[in-house]
DOSE-483674 format. One record per atom (N, C-alpha, C): y, z, x; residue number from 0; atom name. Coordinates in steps of 0.001 Angstrom, whole numbers, plus 524288, in hexadecimal, padded with zeros to 5 digits. Each point is the difference from the previous one (the first is absolute). Example, Ala and Ser with C-alpha at 12.3 -4.5 7.8 and 13.67 -1.06 7.14 Angstrom:
REM DOSE-483674
+-------+-------+-------+-----+------+
:     Y :     Z :     X : seq : atom :
+-------+-------+-------+-----+------+
: 7E9C6 : 81E78 : 83386 :   0 :    N :
: 804A6 : 80000 : 7FC86 :   0 :   CA :
: 804B0 : 80000 : 80384 :   0 :    C :
: 8041A : 7FD30 : 7FEA2 :   1 :    N :
: 804A6 : 8003C : 80334 :   1 :   CA :
: 80442 : 802DA : 7FCFE :   1 :    C :
+-------+-------+-------+-----+------+
END
This chain:
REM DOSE-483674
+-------+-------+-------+-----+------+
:     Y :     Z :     X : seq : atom :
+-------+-------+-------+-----+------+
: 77720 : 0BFA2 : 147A4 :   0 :    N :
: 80235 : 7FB6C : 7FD98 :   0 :   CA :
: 7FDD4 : 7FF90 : 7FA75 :   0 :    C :
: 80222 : 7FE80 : 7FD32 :   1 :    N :
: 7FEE6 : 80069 : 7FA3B :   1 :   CA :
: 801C3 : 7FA79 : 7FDE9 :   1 :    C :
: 7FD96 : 7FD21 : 7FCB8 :   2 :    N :
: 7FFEC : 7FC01 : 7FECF :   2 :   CA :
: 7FDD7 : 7FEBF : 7FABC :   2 :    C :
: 805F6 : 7FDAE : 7FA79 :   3 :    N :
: 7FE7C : 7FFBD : 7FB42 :   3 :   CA :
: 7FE89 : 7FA0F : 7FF92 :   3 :    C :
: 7FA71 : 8008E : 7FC5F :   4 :    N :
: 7FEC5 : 7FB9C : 7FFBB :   4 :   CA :
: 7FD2B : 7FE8A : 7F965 :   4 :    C :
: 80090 : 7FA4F : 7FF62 :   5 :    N :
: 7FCC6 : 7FF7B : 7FB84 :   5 :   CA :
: 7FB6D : 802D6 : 7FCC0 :   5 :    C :
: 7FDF0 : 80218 : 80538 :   6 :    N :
: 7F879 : 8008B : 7FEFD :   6 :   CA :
: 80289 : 80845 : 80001 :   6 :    C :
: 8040B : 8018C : 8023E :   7 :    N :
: 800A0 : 80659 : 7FEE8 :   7 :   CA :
: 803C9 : 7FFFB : 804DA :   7 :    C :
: 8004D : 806F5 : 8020C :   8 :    N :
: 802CE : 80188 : 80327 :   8 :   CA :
: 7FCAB : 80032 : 804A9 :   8 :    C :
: 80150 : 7FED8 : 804DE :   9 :    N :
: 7FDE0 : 801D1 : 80376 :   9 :   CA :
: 8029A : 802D9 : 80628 :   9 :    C :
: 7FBCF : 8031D : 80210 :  10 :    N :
: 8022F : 80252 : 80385 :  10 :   CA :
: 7FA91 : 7FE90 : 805CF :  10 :    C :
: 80563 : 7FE2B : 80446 :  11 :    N :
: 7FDA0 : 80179 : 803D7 :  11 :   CA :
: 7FF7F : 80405 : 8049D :  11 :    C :
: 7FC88 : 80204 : 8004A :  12 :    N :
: 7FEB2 : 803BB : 803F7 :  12 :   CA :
: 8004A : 7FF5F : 80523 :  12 :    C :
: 80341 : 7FCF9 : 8041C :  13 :    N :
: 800D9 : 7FF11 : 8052A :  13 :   CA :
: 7FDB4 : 803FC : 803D7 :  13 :    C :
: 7FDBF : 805ED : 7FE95 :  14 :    N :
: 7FD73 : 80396 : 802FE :  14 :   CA :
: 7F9BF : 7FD53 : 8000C :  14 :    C :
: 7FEF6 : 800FC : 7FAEE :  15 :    N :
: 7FB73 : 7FCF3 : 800AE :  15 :   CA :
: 7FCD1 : 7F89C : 7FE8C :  15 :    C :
: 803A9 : 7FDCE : 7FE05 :  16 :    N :
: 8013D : 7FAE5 : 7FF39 :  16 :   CA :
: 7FB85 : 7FF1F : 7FBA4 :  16 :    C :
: 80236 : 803A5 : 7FB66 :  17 :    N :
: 7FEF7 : 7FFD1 : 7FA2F :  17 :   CA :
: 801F4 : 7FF45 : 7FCF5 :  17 :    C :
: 7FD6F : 7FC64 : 7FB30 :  18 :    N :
: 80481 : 7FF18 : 7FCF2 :  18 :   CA :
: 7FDE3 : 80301 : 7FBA6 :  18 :    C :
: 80448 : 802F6 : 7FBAF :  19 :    N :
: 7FF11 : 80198 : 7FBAD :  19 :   CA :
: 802EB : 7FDE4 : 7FBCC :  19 :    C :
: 7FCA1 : 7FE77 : 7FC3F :  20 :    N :
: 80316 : 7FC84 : 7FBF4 :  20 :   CA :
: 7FE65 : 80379 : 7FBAE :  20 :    C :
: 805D2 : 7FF83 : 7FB39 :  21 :    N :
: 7FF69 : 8032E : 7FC42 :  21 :   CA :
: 80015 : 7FC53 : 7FBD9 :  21 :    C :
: 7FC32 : 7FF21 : 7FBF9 :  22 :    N :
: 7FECB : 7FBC9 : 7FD3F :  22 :   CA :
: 80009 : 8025D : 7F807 :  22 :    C :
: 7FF73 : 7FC5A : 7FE10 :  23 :    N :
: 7FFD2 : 80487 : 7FA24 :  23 :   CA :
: 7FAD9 : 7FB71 : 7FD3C :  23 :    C :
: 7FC82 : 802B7 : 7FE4A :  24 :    N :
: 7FD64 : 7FD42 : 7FB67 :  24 :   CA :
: 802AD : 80045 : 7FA40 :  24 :    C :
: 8020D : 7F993 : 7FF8B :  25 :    N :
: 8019C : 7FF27 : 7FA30 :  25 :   CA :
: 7FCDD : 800F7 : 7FBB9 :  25 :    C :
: 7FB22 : 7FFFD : 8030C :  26 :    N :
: 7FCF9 : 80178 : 7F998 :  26 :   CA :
: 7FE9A : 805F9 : 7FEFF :  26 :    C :
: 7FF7D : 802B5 : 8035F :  27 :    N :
: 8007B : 805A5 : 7FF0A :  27 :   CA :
: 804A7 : 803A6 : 801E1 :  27 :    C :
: 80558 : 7FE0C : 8026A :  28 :    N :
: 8034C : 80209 : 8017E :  28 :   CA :
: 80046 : 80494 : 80386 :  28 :    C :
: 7FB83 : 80017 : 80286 :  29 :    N :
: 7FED2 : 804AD : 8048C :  29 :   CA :
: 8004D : 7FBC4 : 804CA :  29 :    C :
: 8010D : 80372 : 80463 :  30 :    N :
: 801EC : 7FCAA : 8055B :  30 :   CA :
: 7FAD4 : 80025 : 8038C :  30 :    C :
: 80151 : 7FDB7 : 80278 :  31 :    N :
: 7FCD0 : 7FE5D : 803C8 :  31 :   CA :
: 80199 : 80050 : 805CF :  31 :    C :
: 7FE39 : 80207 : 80358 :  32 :    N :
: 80211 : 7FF51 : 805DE :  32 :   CA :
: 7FB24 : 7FD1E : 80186 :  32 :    C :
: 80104 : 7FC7F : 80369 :  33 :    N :
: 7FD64 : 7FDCC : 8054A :  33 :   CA :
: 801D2 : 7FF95 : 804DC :  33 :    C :
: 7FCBE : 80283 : 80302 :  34 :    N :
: 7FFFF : 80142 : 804D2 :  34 :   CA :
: 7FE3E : 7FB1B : 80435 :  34 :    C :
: 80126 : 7FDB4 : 801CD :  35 :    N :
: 7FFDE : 7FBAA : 80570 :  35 :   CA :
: 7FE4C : 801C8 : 8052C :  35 :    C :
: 7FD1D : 802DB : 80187 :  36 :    N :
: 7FF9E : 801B8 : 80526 :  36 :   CA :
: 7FF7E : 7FBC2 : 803B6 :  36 :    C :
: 801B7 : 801F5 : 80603 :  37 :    N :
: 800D8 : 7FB19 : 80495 :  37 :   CA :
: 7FAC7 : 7FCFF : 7FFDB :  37 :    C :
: 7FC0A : 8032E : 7FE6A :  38 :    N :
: 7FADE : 7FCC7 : 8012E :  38 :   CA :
: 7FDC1 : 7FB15 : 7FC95 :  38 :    C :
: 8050D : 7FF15 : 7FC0E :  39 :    N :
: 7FF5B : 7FE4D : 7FB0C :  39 :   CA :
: 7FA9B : 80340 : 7FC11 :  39 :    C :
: 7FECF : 803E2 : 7FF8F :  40 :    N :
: 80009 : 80305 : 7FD01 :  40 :   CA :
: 8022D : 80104 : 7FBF0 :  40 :    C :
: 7FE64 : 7FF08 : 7F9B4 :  41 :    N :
: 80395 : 8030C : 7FC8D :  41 :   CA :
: 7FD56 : 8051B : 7FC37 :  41 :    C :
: 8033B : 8028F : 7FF02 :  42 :    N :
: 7FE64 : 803DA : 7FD4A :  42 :   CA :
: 80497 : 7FF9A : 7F9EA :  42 :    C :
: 7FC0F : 800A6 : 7FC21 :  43 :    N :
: 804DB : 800DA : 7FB6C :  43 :   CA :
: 7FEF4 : 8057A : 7FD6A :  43 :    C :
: 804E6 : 801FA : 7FC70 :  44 :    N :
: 8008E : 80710 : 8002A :  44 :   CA :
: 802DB : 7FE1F : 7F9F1 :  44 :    C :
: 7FD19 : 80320 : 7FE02 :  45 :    N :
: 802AA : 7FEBE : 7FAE9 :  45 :   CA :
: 8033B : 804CD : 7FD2B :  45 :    C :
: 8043D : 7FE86 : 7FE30 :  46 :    N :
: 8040F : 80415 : 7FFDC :  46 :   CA :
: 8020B : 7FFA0 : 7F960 :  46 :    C :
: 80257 : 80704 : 7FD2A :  47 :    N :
: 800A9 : 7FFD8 : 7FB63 :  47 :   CA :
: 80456 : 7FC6D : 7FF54 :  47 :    C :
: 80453 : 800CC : 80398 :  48 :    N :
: 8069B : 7FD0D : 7FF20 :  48 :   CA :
: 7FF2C : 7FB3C : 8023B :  48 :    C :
: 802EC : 7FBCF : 7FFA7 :  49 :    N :
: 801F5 : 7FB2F : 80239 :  49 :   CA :
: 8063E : 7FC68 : 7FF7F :  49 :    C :
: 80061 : 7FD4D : 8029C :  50 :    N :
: 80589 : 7FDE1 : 7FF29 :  50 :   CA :
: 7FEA5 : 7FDCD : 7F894 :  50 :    C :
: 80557 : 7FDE9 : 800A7 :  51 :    N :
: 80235 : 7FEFA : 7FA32 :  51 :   CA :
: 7FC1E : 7F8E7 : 7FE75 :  51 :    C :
: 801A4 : 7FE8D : 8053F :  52 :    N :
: 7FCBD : 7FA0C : 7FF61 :  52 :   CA :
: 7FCF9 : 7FE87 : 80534 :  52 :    C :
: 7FF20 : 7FE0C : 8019F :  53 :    N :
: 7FC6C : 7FD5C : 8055E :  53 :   CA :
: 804FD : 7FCF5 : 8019A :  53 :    C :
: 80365 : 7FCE5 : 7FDE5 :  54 :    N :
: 803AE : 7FB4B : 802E9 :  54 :   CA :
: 804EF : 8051B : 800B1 :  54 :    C :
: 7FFAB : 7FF84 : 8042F :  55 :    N :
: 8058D : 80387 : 80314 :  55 :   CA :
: 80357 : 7FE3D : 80241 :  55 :    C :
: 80422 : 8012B : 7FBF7 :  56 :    N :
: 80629 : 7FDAB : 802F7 :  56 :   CA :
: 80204 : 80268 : 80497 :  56 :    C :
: 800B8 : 8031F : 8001C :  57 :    N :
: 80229 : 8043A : 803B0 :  57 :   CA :
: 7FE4F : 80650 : 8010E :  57 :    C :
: 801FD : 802DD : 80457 :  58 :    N :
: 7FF54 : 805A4 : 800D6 :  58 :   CA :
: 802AD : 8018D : 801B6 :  58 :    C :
: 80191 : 8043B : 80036 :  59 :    N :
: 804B2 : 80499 : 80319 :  59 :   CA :
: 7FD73 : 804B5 : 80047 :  59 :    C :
: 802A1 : 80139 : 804A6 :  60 :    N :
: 7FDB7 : 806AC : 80007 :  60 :   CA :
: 8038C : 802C2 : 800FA :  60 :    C :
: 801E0 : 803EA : 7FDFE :  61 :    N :
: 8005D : 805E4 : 7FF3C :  61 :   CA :
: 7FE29 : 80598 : 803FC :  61 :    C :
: 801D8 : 800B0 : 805D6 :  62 :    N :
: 7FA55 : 80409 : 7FF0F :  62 :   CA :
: 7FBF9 : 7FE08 : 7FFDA :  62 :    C :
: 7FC17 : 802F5 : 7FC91 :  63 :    N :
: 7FCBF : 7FDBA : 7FF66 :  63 :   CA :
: 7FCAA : 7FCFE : 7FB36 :  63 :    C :
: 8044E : 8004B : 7FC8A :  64 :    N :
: 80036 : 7FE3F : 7FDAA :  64 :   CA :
: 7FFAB : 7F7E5 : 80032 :  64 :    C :
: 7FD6D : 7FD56 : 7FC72 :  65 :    N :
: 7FE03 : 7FB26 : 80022 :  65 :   CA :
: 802B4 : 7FEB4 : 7F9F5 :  65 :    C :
: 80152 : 7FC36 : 7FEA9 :  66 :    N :
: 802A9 : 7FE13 : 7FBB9 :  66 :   CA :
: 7FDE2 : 7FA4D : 7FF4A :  66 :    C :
: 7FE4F : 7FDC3 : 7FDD5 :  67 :    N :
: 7FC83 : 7FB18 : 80019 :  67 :   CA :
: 801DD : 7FB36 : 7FA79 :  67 :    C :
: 80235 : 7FC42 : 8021A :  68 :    N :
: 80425 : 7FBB5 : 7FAEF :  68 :   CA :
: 7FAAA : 7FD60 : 7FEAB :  68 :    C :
: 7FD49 : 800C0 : 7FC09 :  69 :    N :
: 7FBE8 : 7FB88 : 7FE4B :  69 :   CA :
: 80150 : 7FBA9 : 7FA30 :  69 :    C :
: 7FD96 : 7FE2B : 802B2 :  70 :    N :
: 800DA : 7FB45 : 7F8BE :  70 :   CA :
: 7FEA1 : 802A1 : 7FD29 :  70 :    C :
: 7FF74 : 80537 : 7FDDD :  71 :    N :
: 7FF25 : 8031D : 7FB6B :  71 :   CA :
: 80355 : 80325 : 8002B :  71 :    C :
: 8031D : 801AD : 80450 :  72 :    N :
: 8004C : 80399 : 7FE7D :  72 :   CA :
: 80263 : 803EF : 806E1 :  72 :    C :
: 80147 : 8053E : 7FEF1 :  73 :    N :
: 802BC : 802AA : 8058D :  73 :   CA :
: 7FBBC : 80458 : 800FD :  73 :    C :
: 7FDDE : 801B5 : 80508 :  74 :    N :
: 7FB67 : 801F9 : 7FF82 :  74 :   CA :
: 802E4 : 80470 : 803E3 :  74 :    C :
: 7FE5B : 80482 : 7FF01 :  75 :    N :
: 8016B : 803C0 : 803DB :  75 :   CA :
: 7FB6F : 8039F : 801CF :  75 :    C :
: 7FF70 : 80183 : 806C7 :  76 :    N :
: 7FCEB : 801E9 : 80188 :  76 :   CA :
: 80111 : 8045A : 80549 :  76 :    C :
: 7FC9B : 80277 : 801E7 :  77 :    N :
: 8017B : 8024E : 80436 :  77 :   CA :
: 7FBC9 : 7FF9F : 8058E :  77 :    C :
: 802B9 : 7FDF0 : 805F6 :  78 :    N :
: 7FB3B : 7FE45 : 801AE :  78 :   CA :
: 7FEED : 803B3 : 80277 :  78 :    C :
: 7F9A7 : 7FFE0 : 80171 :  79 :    N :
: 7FC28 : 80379 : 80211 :  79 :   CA :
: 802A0 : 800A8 : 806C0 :  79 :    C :
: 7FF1B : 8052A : 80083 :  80 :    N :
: 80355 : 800F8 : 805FF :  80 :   CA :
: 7F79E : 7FEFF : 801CD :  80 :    C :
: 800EF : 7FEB8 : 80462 :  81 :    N :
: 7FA15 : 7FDA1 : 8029B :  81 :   CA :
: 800B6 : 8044A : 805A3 :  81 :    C :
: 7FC77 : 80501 : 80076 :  82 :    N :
: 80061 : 802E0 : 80405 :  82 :   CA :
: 7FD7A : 7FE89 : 80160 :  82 :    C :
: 7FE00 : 7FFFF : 80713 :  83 :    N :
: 7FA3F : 7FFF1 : 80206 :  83 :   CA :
: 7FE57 : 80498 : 80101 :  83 :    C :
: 7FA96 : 7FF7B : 80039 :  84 :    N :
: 7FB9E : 804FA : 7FFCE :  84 :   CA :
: 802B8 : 8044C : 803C7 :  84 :    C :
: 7FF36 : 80440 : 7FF6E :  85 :    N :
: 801F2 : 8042C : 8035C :  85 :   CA :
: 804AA : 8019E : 80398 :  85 :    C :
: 8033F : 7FBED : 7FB68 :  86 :    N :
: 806E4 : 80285 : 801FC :  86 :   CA :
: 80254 : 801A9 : 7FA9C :  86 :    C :
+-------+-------+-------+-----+------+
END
């Protein structure tokens, strides 16, 4: 389930009941992921690309392709296929 919101994009993980949110710092324009684990746990991962703005209108996908409507702007991405260990 994926869900656009004010604060970024987010995705939930229903296998393991995680949330990953894709966020952007306005003041240095590099992204940000945070991670939600079930245990309320977070972890943050800091990344070169990010969406266009943090307030997200909309998404579509493609494949695998991700297309992202922000108040700045149209953000395009491709999402991570998630294997588990030893298949």
């Amino acid at each position: 389930m994926w869900a656009s919101t004010q604060g970024g994009l987010s995705e939930l993980d229903t296998r393991t009941n995680t949330w990953v949110s894709y966020q952007r710092d306005e003041k240095t324009g590099r992204g940000e992921i945070l991670v939600t684990h079930a245990d309320g746990s977070k972890e943050r991962i800091a990344t070169e690309t990010s969406v266009a703005h943090t307030y997200i209108l909309n998404t579509d996908f493609q494949g695998d392709d991700i297309w992202v409507a922000t108040a700045q702007g149209l953000s395009h991405g491709m999402r991570a296929v998630h294997k588990e260990q030893g298949k």
